[in-house]
Each structure stands twice: as structure tokens, then as C-alpha cells.
C-alpha positions as CSV (number, residue, x, y, z in Angstrom):
1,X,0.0,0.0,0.0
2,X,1.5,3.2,-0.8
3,X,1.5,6.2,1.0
4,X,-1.0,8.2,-0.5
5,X,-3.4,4.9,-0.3
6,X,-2.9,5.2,3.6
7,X,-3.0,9.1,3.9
8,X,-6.2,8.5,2.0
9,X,-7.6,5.8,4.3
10,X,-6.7,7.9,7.2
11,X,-8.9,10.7,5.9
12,X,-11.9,8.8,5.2
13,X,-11.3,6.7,8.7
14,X,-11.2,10.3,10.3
15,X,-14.3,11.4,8.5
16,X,-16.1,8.8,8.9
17,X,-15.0,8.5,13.1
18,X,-16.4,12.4,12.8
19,X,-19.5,11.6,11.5
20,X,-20.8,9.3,13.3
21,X,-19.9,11.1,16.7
22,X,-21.0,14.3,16.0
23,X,-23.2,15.9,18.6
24,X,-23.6,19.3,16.5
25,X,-26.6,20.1,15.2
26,X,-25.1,23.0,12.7
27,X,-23.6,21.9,9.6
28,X,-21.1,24.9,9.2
29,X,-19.1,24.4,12.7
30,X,-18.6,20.7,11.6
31,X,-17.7,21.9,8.4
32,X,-14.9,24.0,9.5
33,X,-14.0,21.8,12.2
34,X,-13.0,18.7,9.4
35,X,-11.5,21.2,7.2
36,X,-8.7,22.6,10.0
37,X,-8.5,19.0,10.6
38,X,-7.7,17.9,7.0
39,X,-5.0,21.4,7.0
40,X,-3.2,20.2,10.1
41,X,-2.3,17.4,8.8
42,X,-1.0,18.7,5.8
43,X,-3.9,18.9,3.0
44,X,-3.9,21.6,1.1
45,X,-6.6,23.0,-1.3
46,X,-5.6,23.2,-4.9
47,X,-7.5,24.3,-8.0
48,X,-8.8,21.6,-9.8
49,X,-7.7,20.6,-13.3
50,X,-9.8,20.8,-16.5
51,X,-9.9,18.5,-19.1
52,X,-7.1,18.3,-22.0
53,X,-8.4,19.3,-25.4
54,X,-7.2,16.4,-27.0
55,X,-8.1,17.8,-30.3
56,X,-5.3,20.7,-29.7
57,X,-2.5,18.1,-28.8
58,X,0.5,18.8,-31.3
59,X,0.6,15.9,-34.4
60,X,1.8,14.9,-36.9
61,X,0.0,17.5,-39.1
62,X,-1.9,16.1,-42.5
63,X,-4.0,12.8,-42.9
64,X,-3.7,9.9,-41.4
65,X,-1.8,7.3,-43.4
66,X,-4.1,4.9,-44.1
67,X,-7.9,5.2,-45.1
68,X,-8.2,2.5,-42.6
69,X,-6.6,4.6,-39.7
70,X,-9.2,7.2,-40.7
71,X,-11.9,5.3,-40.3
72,X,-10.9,4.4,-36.6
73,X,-10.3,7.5,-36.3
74,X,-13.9,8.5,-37.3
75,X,-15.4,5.7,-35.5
76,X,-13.8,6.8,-32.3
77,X,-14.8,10.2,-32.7
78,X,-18.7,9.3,-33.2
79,X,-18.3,6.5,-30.1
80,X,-17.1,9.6,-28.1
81,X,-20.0,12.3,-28.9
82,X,-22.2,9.6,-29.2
83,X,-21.1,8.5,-25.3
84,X,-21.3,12.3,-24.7
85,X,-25.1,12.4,-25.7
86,X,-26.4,9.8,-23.4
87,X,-24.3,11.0,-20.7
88,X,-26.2,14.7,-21.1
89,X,-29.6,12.4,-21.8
90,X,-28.9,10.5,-18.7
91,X,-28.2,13.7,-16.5
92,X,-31.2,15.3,-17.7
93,X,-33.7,12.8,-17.1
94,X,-32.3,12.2,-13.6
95,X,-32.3,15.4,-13.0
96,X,-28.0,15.9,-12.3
97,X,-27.8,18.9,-15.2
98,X,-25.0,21.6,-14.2
């Protein structure tokens, strides 16, 4: 188990230890509480990353070299808006839209 794997399990055992004692009725103070918790021992908020534009990674340049690379090319391109529509679908009908 590596580090991070253990810092990580300590966290959720932590968490989890605050939940289920908590005596607060206030949200906030517990809130606060587990986030000077999480700092003291050594978390750190960072901003999160987005996504890589995979379409603006440096190639090649040109075609493909083969009409059959395009084609799995094209395949995979429709596979992945195709993936994106359910996903927007799915989130819609359930009611998890941003």
C-alpha cells in the first residue's frame, strides 16, 4: 500500500469516526471543524484541473496514413459524442444537469 493509499484511508477513517460522533446540530461548525483537521495534517486545497483538449495536442499534421486509420479515427470520434449524448440524456432525465 503506498503512501497516498494510507493518507487517504486515514482521511476517510477520520471522517467517517467524525461523522458518526457528531453531537452538532449545525452543519457549518462541523464543516470548518474537518476542514482545519484535513490542514493540520498537511492537505492543502488546490485548483482543480480541467480536461485536455485532445483535439489541440501537437501531431503529426496532414491525414492519417491509411484510409483505414481514418476510419478508426472517425469511429472513435462518433463512439465519443455519441457517449457524450447519453451522458447529457442520462443527466437530464435524472435530473444531475449543471
Amino acid at each position: 500500500m503506498s503512501d497516498l493509499d494510507r493518507e487517504t484511508q486515514a482521511a476517510i477513517e477520520a471522517l467517517v469516526y467524525r461523522l458518526k460522533n457528531r453531537t452538532d446540530e449545525d452543519d457549518e461548525p462541523f464543516a470548518q471543524e474537518y476542514v482545519l483537521a484535513m490542514r493540520l495534517r498537511g492537505w492543502r486545497p488546490t485548483e482543480a484541473r480541467g480536461p485536455v483538449d485532445y483535439r489541440n495536442l501537437p501531431h503529426g499534421g496532414g491525414l492519417p496514413a491509411s484510409e483505414e486509420t481514418q476510419r478508426e479515427i472517425d469511429a472513435a470520434r462518433r463512439a465519443v459524442a455519441s457517449a457524450a449524448t447519453r451522458a447529457r440524456t442520462r443527466a437530464a432525465e435524472t435530473g444531475d444537469a449543471a
